[in-house]
N, C-alpha and C positions, 0 to 999 in steps of 0.2 A: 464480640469479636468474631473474625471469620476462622474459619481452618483454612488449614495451610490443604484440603481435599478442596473446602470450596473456591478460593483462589485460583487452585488447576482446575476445577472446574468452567471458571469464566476464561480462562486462557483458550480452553478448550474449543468453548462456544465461539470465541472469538476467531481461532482457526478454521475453526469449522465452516464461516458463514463469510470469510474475506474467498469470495467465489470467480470474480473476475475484474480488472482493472481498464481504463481509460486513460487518455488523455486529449489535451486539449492543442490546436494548433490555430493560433485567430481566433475563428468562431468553429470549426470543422473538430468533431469528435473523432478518434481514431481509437481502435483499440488495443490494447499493448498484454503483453503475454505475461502473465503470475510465474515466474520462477521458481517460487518454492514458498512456503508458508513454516516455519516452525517457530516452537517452541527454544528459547535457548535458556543455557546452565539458569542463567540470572533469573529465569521467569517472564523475559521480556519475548512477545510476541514479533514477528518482525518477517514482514511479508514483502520479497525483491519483486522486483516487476524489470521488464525490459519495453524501453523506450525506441522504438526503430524508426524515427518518419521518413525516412526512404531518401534523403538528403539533406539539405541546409536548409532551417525552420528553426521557430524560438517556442519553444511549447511552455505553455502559459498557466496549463491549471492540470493536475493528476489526481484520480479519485480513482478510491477501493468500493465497490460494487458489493451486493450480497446477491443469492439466488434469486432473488425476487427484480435487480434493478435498483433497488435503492441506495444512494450515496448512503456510505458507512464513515466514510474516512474522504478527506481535500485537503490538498496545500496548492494554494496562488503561487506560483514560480515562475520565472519568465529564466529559463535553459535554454541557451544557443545548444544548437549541433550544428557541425561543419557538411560540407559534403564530402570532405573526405572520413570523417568518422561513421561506426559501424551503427551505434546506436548510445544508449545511457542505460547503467546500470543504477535504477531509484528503488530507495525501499522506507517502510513505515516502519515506525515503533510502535508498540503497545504494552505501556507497562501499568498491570493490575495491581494496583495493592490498597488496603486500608490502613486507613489517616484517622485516629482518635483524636478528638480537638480535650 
C-alpha cells in the first residue's frame, strides 16, 4: 500500500511538470496561458488553462505540456467561441490514488 506522504508525493510531481499548455485550431497549434496548477482539499490535481483565439474558431484538441515539450495530458474537443466572447476557461483533473484488486 502507498502512504498517504507518497500519494502527495506524485501529486506533487504531477504539479510540478504540467509546465505549459496548447491548443489546437484545424491544424494551427496556438498556445494558451496555465492559470494556475493546484493541489485541492480532495487530492485531486487540476490545472485551468485560458483558451483565447483571438475570435470565432472551434478549437479541436488541448494538451498539457511538460518542460521538456512532451504531451502529458489531451482531450479531442471540438469548442465553438463566438466572436464576441473573450475567450474559455478549460481545465484538467488528475486524480492520484491506489486501487487494491
Amino acid at each position: 500500500m502507498l502512504t498517504d506522504t507518497a500519494l502527495e508525493k506524485f501529486r506533487v510531481f504531477v504539479k510540478r511538470n504540467i509546465y505549459r499548455a496548447r491548443y489546437r485550431v484545424g491544424s494551427t497549434w496556438r498556445e494558451a496561458a496555465i492559470n494556475e496548477v493546484e493541489i485541492q482539499s480532495g487530492g485531486t490535481v487540476r490545472a485551468w488553462l485560458a483558451i483565447n483565439p483571438g475570435g470565432a474558431a472551434t478549437v479541436n484538441r488541448v494538451e498539457l505540456l511538460d518542460p521538456n515539450g512532451a504531451t502529458w495530458a489531451y482531450q479531442n474537443v471540438s469548442i465553438s467561441v463566438t466572436a464576441q466572447q473573450s475567450g474559455i476557461l478549460y481545465w484538467f483533473d488528475f486524480t492520484i490514488k491506489e486501487e487494491v484488486a
